[in-house]
N, C-alpha and C positions, 0 to 999 in steps of 0.2 A: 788163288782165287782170281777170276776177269771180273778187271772192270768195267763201270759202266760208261758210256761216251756221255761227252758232257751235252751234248747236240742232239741226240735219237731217245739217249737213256735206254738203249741194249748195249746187253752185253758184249766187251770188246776182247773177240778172242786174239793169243799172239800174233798170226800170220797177217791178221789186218789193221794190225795195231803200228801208231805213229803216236810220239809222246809231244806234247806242246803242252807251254802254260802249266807243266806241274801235272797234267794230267792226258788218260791216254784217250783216244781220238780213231773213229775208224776212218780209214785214209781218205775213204767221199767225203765224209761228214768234217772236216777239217776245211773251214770256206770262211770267205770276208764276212762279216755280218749284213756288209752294204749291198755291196754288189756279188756276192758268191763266188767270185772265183776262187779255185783251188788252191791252195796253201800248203807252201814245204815250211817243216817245222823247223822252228826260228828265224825261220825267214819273213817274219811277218810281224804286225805291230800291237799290240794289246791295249785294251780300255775294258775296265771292271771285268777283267778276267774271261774277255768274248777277244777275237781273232779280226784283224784288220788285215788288209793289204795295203803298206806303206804310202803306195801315190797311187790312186788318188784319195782312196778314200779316209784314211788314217787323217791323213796330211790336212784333207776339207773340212774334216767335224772336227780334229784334236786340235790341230795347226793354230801357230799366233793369224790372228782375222787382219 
């Protein structure tokens, strides 16, 4: 059975599927929460189980102030 993106919440069939965070992801819909850019899986930074990009934006909200 496909699942659902955690992002659009349609269905994620194999050929456009990328796994992150434990869960599968269609490969647009895999973006910063901040600023959206695009995101290779594991290459990025987590908070409550949403998708960062390490600098800047991970680094500015999570980061010691």
């Amino acid at each position: 059975m496909a699942s659902k993106c955690p992002k659009c919440d349609k269905t994620v069939y194999f050929a456009e599927k990328v796994s992150s965070l434990g869960k599968d992801w269609h490969k647009f819909c895999l973006k910063c929460e901040r600023c959206s850019k695009t995101l290779n899986p594991g290459g990025h930074a987590e908070h409550d189980g949403k998708p960062y990009c390490h600098k800047p934006c991970y680094a500015t909200m999570f980061g010691p102030k």
